[in-house]
C-alpha positions in Angstrom: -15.4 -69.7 -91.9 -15.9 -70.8 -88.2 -19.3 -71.4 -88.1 -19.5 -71.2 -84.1 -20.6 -68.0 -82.6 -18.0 -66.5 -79.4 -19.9 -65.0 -76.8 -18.3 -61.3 -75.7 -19.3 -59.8 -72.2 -19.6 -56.2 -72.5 -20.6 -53.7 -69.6 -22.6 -51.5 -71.4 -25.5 -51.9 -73.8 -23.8 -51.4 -76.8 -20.1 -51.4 -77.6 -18.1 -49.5 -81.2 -17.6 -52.5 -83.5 -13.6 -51.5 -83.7 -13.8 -52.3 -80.2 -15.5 -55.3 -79.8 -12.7 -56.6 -82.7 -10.1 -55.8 -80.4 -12.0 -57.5 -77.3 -12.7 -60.5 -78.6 -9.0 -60.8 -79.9 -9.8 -60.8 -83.5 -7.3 -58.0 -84.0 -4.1 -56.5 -82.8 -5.3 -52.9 -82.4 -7.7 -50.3 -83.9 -5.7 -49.7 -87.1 -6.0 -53.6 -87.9 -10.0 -53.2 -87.1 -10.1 -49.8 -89.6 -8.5 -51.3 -92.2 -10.5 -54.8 -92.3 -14.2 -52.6 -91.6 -13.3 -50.1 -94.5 -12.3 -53.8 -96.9 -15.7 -54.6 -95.9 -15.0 -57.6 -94.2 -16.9 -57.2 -91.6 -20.8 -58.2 -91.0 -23.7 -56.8 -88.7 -26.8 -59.1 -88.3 -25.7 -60.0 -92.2 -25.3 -56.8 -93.9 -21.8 -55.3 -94.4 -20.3 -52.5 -92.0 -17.7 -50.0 -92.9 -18.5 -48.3 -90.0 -15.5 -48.2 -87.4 -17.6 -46.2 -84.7 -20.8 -48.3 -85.5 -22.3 -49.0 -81.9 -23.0 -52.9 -81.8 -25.7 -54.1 -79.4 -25.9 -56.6 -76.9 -27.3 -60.0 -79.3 -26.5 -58.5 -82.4 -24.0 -60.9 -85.1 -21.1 -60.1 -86.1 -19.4 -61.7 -88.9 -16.0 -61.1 -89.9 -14.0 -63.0 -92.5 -10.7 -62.8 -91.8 -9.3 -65.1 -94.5 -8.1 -62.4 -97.3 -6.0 -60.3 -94.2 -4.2 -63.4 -92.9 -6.7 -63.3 -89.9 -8.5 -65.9 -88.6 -12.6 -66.1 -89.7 -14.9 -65.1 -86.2 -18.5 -64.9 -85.5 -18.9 -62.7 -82.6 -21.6 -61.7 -80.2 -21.8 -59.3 -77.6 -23.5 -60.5 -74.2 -24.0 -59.1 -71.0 -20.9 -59.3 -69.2 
């Protein structure tokens, strides 16, 4: 897994974890995003989110292994943009 952490400027305080997926580029689209976050391949500040709606904050870590869907590996976090 990449161990370096991508920076993603968001407008608002907090932004739905499908959505920062698809910002950041880790994705294709919000069907992609549900199906990896209900695999529980995704991380928030280390525990596991299944949560597609799950509102991610500005500094929080997200981890997201991307490996088993053919998808690269990311470690995201949101930052003021």
């Amino acid at each position: 897994m990449n161990h370096e952490v991508s920076e993603v400027p968001i407008r608002d305080e907090s932004i739905r974890l499908g959505q920062l997926l698809k910002l950041a580029g880790v994705v294709e689209n919000g069907a992609i995003a549900r199906e990896v976050i209900d695999s529980s391949g995704v991380r928030v500040d280390g525990e596991v989110e299944t949560r597609r709606g799950a509102q991610i904050k500005r500094g929080q870590l997200v981890e997201f292994d991307g490996e088993p869907f053919g998808l690269p590996s990311a470690r995201l976090m949101p930052v003021e943009g």
